[in-house]
TIVO-2410 file (N, C-alpha, C; in nm, 3 decimals):
# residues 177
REC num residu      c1      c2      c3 atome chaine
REC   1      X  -4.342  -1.906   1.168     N      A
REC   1      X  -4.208  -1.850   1.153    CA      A
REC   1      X  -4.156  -1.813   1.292     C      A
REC   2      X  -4.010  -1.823   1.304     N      A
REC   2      X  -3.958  -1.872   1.472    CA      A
REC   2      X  -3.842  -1.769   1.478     C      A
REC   3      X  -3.788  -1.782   1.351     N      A
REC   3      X  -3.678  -1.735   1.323    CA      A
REC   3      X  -3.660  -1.645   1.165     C      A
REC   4      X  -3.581  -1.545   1.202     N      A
REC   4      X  -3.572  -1.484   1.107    CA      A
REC   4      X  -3.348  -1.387   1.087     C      A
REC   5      X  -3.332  -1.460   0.953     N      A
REC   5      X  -3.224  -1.419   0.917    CA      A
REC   5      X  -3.178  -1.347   0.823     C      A
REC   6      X  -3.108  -1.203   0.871     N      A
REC   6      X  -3.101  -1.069   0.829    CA      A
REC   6      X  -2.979  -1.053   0.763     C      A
REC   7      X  -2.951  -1.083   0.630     N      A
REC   7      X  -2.805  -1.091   0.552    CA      A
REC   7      X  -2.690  -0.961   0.594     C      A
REC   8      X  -2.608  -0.974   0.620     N      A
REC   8      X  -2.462  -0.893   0.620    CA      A
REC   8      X  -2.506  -0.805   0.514     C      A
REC   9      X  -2.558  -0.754   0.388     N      A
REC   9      X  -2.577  -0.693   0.307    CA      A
REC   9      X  -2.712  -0.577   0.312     C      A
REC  10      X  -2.781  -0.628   0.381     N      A
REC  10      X  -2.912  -0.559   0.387    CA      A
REC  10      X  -2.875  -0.414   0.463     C      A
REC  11      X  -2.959  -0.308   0.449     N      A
REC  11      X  -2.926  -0.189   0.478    CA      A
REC  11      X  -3.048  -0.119   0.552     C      A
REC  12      X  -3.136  -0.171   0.466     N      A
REC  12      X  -3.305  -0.113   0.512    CA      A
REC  12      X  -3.386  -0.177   0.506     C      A
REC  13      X  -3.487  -0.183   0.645     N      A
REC  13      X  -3.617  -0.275   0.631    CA      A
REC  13      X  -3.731  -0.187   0.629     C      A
REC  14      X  -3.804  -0.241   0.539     N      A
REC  14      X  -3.905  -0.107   0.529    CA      A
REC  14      X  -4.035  -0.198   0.658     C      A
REC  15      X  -4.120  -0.040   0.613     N      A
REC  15      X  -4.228  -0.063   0.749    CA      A
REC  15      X  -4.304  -0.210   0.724     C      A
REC  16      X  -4.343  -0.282   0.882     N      A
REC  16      X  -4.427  -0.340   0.891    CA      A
REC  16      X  -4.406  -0.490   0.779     C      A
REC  17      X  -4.279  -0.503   0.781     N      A
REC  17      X  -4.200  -0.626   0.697    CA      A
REC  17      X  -4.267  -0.749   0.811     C      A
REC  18      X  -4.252  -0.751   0.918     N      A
REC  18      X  -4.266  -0.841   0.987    CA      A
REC  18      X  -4.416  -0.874   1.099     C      A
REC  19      X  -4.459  -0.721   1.059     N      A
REC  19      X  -4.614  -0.728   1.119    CA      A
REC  19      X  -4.658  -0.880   1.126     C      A
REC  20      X  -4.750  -0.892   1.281     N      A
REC  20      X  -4.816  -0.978   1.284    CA      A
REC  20      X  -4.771  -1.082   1.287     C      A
REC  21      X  -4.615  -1.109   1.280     N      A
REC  21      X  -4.544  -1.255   1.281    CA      A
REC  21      X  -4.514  -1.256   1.425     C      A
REC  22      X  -4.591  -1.345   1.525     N      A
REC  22      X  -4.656  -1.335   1.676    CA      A
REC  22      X  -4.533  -1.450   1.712     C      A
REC  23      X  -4.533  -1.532   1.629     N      A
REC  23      X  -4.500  -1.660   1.665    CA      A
REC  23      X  -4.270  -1.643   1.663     C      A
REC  24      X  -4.232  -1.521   1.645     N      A
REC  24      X  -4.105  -1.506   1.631    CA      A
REC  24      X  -4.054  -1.487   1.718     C      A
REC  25      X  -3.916  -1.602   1.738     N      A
REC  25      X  -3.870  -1.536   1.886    CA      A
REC  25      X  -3.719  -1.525   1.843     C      A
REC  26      X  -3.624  -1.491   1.772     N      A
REC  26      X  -3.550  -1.496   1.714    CA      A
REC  26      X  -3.547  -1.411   1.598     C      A
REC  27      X  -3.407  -1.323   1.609     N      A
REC  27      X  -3.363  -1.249   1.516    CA      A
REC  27      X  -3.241  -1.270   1.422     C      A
REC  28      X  -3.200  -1.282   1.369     N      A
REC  28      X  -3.031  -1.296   1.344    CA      A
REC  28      X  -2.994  -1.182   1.267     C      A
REC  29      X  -2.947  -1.092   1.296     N      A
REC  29      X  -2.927  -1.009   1.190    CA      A
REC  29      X  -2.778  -0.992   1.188     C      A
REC  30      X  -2.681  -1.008   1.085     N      A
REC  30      X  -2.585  -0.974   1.031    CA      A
REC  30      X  -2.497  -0.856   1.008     C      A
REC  31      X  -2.539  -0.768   0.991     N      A
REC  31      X  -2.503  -0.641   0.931    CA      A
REC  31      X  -2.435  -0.567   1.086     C      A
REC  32      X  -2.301  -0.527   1.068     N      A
REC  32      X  -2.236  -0.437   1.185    CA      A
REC  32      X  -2.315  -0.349   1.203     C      A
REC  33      X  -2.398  -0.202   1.105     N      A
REC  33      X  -2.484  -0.165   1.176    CA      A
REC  33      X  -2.568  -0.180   1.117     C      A
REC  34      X  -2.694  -0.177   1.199     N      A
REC  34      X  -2.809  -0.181   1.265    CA      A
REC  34      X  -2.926  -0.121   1.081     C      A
REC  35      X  -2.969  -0.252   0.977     N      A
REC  35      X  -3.038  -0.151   0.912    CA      A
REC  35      X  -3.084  -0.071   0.963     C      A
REC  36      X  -3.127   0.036   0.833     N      A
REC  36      X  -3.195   0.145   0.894    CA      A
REC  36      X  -3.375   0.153   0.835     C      A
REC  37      X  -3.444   0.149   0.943     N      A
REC  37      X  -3.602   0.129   0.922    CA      A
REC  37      X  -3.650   0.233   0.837     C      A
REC  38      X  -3.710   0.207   0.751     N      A
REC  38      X  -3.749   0.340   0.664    CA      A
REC  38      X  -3.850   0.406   0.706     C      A
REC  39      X  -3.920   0.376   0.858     N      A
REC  39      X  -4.020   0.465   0.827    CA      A
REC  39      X  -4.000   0.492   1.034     C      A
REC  40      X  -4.018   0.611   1.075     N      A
REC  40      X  -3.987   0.615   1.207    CA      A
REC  40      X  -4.143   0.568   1.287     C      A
REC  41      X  -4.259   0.587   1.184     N      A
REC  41      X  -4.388   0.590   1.230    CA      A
REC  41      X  -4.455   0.447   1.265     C      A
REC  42      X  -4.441   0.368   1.163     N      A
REC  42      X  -4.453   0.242   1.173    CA      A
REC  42      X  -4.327   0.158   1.188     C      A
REC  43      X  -4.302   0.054   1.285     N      A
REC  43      X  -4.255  -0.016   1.339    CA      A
REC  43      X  -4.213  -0.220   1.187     C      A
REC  44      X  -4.110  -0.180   1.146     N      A
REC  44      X  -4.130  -0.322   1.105    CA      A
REC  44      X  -4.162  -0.484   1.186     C      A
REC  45      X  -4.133  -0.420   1.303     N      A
REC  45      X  -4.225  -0.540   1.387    CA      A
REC  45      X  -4.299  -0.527   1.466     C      A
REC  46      X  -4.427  -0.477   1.385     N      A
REC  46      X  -4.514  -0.439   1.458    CA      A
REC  46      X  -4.571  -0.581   1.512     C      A
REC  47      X  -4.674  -0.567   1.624     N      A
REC  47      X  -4.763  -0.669   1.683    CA      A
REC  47      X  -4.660  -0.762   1.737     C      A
REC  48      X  -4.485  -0.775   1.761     N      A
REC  48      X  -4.397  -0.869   1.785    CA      A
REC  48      X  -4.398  -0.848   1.980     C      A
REC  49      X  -4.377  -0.909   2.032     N      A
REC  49      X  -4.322  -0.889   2.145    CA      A
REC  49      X  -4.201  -0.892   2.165     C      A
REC  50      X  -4.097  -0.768   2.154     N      A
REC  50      X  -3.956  -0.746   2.120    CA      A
REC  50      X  -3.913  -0.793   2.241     C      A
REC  51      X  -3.976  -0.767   2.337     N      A
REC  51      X  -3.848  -0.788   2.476    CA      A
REC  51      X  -3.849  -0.922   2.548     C      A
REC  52      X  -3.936  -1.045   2.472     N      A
REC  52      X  -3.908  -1.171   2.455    CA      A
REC  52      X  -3.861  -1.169   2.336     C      A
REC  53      X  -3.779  -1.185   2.249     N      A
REC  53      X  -3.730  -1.229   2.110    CA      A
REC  53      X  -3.585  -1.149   2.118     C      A
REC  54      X  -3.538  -1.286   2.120     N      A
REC  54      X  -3.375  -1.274   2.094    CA      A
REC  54      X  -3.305  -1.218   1.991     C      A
REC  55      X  -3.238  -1.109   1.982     N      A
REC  55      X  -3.206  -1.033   1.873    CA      A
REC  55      X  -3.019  -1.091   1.886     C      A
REC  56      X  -2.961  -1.166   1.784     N      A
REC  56      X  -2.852  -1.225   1.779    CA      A
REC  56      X  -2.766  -1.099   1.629     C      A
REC  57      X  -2.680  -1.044   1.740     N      A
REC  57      X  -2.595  -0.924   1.629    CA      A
REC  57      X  -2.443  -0.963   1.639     C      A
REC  58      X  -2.348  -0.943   1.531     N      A
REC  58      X  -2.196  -0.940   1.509    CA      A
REC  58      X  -2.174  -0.876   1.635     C      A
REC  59      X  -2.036  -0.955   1.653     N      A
REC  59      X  -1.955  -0.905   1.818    CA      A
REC  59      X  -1.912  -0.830   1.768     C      A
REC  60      X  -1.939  -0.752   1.907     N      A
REC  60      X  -1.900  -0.567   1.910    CA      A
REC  60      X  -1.938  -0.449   1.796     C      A
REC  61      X  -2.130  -0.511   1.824     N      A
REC  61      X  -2.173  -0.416   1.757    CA      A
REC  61      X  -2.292  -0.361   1.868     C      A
REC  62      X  -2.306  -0.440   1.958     N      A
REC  62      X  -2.423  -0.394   2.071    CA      A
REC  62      X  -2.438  -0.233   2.038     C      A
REC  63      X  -2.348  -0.189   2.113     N      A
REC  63      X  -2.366  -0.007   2.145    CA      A
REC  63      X  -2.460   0.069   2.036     C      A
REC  64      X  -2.426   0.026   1.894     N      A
REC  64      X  -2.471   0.063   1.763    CA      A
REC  64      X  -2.604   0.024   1.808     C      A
REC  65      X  -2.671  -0.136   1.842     N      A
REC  65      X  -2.793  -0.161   1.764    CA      A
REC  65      X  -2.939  -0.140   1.943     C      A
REC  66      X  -2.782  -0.129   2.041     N      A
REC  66      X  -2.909  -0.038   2.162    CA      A
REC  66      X  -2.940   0.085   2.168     C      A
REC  67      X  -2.801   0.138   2.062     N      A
REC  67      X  -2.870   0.317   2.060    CA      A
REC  67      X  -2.962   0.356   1.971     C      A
REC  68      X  -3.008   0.251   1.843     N      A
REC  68      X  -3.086   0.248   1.744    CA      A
REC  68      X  -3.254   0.211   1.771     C      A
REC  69      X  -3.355   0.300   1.711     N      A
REC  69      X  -3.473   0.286   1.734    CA      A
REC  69      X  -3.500   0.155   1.660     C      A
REC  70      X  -3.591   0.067   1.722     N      A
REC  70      X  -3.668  -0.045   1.721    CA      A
REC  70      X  -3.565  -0.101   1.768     C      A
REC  71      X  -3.456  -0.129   1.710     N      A
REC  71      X  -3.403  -0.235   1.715    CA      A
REC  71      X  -3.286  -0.296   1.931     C      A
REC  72      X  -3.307  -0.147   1.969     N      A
REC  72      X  -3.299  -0.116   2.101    CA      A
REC  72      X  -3.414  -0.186   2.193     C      A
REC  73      X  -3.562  -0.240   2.133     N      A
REC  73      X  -3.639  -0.272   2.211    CA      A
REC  73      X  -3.646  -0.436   2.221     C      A
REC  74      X  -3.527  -0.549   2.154     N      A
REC  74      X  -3.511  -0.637   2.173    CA      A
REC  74      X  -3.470  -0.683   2.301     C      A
REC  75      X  -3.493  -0.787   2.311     N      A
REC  75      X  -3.416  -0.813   2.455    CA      A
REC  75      X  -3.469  -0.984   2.451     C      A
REC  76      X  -3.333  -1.051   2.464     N      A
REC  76      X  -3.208  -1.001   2.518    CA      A
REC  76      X  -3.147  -0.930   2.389     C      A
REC  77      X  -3.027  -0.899   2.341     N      A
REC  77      X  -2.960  -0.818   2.295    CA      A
REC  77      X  -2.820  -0.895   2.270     C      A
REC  78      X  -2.785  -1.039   2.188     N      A
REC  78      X  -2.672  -1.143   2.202    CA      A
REC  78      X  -2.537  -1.119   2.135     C      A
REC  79      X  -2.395  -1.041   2.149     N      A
REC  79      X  -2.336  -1.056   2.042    CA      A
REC  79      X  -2.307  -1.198   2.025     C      A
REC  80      X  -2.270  -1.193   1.892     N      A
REC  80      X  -2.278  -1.377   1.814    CA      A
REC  80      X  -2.139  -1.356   1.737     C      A
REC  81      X  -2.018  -1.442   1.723     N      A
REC  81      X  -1.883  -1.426   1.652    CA      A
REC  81      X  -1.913  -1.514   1.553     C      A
REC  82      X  -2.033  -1.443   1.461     N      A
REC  82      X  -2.093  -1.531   1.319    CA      A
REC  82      X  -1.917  -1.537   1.263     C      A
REC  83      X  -1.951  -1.657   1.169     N      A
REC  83      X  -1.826  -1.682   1.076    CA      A
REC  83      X  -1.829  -1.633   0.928     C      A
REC  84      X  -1.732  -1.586   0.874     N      A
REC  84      X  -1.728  -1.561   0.776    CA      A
REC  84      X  -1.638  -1.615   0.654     C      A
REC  85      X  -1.666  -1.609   0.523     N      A
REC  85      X  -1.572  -1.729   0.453    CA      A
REC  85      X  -1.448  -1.614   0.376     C      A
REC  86      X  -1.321  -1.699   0.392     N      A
REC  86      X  -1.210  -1.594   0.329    CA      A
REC  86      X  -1.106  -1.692   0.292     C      A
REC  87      X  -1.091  -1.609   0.105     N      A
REC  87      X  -1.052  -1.724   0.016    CA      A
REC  87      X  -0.918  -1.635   0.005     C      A
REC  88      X  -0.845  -1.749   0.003     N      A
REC  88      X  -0.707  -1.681  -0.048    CA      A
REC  88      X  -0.693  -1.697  -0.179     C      A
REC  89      X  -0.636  -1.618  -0.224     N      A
REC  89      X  -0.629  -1.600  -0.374    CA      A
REC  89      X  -0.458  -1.586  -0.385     C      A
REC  90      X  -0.418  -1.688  -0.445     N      A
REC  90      X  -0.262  -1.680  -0.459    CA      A
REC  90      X  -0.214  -1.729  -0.599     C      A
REC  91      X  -0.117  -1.599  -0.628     N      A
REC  91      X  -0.027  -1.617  -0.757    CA      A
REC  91      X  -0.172  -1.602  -0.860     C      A
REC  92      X  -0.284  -1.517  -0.812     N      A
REC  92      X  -0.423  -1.587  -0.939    CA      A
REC  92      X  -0.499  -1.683  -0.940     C      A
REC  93      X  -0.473  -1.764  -0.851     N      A
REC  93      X  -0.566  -1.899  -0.844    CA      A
REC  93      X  -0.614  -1.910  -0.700     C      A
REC  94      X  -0.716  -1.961  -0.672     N      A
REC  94      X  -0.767  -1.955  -0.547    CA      A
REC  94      X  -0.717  -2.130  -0.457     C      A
REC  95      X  -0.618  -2.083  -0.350     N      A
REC  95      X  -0.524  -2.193  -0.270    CA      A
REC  95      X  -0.632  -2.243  -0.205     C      A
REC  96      X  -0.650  -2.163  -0.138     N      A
REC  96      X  -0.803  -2.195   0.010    CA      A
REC  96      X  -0.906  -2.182   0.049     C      A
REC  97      X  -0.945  -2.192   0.089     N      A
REC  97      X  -1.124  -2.153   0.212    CA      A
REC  97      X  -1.154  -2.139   0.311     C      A
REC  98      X  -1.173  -2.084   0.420     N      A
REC  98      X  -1.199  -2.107   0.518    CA      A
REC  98      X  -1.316  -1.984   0.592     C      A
REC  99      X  -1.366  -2.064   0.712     N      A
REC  99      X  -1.462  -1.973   0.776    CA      A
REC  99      X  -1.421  -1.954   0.915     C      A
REC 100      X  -1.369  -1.783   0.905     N      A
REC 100      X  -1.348  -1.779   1.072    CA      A
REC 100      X  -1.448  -1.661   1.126     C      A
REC 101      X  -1.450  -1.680   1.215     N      A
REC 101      X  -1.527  -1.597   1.310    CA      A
REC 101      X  -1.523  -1.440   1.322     C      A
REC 102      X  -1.582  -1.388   1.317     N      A
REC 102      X  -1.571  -1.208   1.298    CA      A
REC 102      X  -1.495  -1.184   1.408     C      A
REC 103      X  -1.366  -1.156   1.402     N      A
REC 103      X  -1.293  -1.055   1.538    CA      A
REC 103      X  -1.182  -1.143   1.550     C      A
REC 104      X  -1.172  -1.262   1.481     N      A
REC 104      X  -1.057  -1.367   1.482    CA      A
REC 104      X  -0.947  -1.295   1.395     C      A
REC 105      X  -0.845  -1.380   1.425     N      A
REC 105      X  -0.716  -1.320   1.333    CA      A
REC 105      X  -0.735  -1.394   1.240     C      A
REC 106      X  -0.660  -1.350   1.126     N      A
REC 106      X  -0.642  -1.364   0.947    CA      A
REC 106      X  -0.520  -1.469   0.965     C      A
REC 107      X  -0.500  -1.567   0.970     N      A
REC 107      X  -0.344  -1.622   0.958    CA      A
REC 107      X  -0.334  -1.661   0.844     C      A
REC 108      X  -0.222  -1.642   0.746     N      A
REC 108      X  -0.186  -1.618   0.639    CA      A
REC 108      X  -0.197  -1.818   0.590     C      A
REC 109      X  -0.202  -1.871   0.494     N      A
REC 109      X  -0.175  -1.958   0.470    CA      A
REC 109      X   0.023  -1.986   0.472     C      A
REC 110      X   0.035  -2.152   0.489     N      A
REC 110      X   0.110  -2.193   0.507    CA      A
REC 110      X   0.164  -2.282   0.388     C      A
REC 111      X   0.302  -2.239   0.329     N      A
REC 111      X   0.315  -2.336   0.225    CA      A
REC 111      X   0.484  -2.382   0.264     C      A
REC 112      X   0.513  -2.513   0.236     N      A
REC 112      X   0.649  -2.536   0.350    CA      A
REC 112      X   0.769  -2.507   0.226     C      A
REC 113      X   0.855  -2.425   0.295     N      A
REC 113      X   0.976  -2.363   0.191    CA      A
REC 113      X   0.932  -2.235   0.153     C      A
REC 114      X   0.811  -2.163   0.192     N      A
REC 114      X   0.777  -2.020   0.099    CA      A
REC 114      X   0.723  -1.968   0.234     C      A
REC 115      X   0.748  -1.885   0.207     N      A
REC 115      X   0.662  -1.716   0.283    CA      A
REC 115      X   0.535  -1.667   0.171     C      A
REC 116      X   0.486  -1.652   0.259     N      A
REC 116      X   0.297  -1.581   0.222    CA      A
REC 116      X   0.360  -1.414   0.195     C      A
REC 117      X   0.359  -1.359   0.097     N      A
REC 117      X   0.348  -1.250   0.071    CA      A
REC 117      X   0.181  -1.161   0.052     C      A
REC 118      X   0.143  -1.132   0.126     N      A
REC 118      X   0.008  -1.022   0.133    CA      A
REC 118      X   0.022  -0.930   0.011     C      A
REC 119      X  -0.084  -0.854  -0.033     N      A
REC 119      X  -0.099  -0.763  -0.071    CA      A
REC 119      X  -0.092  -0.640   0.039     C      A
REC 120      X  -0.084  -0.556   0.040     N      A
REC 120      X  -0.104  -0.426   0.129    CA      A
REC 120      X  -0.265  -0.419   0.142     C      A
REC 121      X  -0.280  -0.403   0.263     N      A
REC 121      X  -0.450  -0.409   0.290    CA      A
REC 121      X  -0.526  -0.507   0.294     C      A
REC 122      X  -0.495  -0.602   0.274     N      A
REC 122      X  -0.549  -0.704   0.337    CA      A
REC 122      X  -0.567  -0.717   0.494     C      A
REC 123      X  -0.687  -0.717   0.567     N      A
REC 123      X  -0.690  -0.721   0.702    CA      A
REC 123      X  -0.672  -0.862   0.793     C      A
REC 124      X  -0.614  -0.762   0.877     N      A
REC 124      X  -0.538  -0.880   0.990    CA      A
REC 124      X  -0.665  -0.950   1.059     C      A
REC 125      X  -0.774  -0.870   1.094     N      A
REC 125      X  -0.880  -0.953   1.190    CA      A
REC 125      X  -1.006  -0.978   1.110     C      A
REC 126      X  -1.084  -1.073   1.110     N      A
REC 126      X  -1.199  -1.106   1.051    CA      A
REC 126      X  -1.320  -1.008   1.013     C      A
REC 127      X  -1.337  -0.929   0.934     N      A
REC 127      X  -1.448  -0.851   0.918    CA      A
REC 127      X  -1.587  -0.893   0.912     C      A
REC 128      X  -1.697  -0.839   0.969     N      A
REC 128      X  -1.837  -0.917   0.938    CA      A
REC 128      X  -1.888  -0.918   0.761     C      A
REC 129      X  -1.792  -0.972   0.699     N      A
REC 129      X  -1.825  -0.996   0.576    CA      A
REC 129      X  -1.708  -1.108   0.513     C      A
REC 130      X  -1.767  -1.164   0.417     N      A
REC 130      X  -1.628  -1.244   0.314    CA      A
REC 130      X  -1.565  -1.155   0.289     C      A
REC 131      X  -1.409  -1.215   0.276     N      A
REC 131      X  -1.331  -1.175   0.209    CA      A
REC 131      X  -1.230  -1.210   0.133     C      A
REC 132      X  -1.192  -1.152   0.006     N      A
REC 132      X  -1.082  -1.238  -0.037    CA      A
REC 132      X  -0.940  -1.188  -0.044     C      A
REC 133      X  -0.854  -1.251   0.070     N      A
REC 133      X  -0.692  -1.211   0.077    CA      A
REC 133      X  -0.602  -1.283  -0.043     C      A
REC 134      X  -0.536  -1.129  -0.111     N      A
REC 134      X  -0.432  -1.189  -0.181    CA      A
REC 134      X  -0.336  -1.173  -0.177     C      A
REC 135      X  -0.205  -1.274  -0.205     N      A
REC 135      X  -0.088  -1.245  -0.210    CA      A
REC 135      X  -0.021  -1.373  -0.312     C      A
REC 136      X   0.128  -1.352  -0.272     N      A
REC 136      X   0.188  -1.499  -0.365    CA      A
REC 136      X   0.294  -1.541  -0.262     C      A
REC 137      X   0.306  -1.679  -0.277     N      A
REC 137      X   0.419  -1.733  -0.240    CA      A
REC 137      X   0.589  -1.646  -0.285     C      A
REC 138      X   0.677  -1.638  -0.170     N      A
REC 138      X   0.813  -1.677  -0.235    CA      A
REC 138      X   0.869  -1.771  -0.140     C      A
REC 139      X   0.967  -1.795  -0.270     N      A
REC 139      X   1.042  -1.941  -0.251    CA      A
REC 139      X   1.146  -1.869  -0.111     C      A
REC 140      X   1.125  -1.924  -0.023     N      A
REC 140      X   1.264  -1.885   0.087    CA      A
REC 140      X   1.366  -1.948   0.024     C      A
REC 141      X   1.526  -1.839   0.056     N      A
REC 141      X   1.660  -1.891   0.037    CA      A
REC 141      X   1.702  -1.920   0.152     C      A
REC 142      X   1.841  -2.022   0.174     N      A
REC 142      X   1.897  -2.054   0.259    CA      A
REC 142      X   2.042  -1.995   0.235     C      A
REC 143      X   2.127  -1.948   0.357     N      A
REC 143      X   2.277  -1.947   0.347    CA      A
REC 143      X   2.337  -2.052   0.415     C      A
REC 144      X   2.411  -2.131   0.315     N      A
REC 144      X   2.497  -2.213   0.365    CA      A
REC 144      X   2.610  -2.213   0.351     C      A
REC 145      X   2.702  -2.262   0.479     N      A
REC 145      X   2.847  -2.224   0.498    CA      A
REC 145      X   2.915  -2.355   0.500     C      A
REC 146      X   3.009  -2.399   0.403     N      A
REC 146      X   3.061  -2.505   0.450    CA      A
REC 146      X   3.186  -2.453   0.504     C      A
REC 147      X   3.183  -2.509   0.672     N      A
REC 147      X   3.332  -2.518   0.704    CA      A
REC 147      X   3.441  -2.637   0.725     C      A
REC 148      X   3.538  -2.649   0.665     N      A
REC 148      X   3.627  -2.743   0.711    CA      A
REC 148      X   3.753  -2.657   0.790     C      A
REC 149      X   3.821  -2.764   0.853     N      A
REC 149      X   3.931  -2.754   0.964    CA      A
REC 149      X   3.915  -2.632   1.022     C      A
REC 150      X   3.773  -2.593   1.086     N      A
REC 150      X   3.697  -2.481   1.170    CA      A
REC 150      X   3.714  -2.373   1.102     C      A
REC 151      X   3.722  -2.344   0.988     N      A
REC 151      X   3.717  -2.201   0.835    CA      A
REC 151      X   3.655  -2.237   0.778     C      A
REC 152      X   3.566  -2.111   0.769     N      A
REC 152      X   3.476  -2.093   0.637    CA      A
REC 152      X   3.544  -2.130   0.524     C      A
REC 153      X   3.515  -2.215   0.411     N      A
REC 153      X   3.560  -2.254   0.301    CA      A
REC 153      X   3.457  -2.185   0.153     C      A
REC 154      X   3.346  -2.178   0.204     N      A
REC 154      X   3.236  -2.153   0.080    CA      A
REC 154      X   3.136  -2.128   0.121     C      A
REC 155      X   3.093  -1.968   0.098     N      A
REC 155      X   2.940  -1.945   0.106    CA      A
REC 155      X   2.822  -1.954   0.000     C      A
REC 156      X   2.736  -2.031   0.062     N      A
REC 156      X   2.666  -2.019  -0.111    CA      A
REC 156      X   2.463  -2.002  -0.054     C      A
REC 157      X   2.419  -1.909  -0.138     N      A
REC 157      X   2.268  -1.914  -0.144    CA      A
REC 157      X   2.191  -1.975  -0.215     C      A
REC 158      X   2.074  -2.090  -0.153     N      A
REC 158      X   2.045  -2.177  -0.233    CA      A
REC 158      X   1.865  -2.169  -0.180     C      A
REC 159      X   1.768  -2.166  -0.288     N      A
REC 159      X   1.618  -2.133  -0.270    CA      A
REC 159      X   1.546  -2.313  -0.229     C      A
REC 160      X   1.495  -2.297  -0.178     N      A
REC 160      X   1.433  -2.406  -0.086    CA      A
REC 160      X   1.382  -2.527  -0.215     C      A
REC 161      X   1.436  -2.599  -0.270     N      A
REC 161      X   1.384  -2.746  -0.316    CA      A
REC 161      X   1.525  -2.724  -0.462     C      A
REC 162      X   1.627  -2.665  -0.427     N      A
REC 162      X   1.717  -2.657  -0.511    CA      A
REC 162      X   1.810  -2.790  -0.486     C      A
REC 163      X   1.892  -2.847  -0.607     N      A
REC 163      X   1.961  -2.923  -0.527    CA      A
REC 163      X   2.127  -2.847  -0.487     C      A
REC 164      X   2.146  -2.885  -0.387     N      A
REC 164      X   2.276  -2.854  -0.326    CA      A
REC 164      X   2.414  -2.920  -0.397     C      A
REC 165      X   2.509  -2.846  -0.521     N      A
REC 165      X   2.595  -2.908  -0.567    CA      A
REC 165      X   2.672  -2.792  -0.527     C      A
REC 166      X   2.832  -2.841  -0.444     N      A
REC 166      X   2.918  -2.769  -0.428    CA      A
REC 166      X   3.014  -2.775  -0.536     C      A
REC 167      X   3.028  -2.669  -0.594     N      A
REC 167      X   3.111  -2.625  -0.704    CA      A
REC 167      X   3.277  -2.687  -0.707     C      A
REC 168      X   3.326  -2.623  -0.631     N      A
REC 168      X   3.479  -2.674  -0.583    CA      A
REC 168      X   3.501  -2.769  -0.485     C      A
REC 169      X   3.499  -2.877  -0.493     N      A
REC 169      X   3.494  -2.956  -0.346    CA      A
REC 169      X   3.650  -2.940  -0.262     C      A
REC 170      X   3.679  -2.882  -0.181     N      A
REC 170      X   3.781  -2.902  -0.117    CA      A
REC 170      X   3.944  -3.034  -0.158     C      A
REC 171      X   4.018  -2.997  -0.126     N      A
REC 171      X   4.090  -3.103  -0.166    CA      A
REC 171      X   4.221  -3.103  -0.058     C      A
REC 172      X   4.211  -3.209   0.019     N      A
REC 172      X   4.282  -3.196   0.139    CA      A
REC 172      X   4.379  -3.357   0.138     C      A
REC 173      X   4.465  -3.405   0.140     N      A
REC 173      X   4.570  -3.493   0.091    CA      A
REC 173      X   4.521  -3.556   0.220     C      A
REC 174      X   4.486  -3.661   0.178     N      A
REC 174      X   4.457  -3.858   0.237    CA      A
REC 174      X   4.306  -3.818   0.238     C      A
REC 175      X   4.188  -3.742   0.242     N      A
REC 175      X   4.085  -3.745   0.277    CA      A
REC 175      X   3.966  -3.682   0.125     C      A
REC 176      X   3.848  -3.786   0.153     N      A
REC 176      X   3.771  -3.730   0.080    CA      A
REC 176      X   3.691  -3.677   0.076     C      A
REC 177      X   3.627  -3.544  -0.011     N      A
REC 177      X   3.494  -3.472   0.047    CA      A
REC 177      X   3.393  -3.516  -0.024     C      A
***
């Protein structure tokens, strides 16, 4: 065993989980902070040589996992911009997928003629976990002005895939609209 990967979910490693695994040079652990070891006496990696074995943690969590016992005696010490998956959930049905990077921005999905409406609270930057953003489409309106002989003649509001029928067509002697 070379490598070992520590889920976003985990909270506590109890003692001596990893005793004796000589051959590990690699950590990955997930979680913003730092499980917490259940036992201060025994070491879950015991017999490891920590300060060869690469301990790979979520960006901009260092400070947390060098001020933390055991897990301070790794070295090197890597933040990693692991990816995370975040489904949009729109109108009730799930639009998308995607995996961005912890600390990346959220960009809303794109639908052509509508605006992305959010829910409130949905976060703008990538959290070290999935997530699922919801909101719904609305249909954008347009204002359109027809002018003839440089005057406004007719304002009218019309929602994006409507068809455009002008009600009164102008009526101007020798010409047609």
């Amino acid at each position: 065993l070379k490598s070992v990967t520590i889920g976003d979910s985990v909270a506590y490693i109890g003692p001596a989980v990893f005793k004796n695994c000589r051959s590990l040079t690699e950590f990955i652990c997930r979680p913003e902070t730092p499980p917490e070891i259940c036992s201060t006496d025994l070491s879950p990696f015991e017999n490891i040589k920590l300060s060869s074995c690469t301990l790979n943690i979520p960006k901009g969590c260092k400070a947390a996992y060098q001020n933390t016992l055991f897990w301070k005696e790794f070295s090197p010490i890597t933040e990693v911009a692991f990816k995370y998956q975040v489904t949009y959930v729109i109108d009730g049905k799930i639009y998308a997928v995607d995996n961005i990077a912890c600390g990346e921005s959220i960009t809303p999905p794109i639908k052509k003629g509508y605006t992305f409406n959010g829910v409130y609270g949905n976060p703008q930057t990538m959290p070290a976990h999935n997530v699922i953003i919801k909101g719904t489409f609305i249909v954008n309106k347009y204002k359109i002005i027809y002018i003839i002989d440089k005057k406004e003649y007719v304002t009218d509001i019309e929602a994006y895939g409507d068809t455009i029928v002008l009600q009164n067509p102008p009526v101007k002697e020798g010409y047609t609209f």
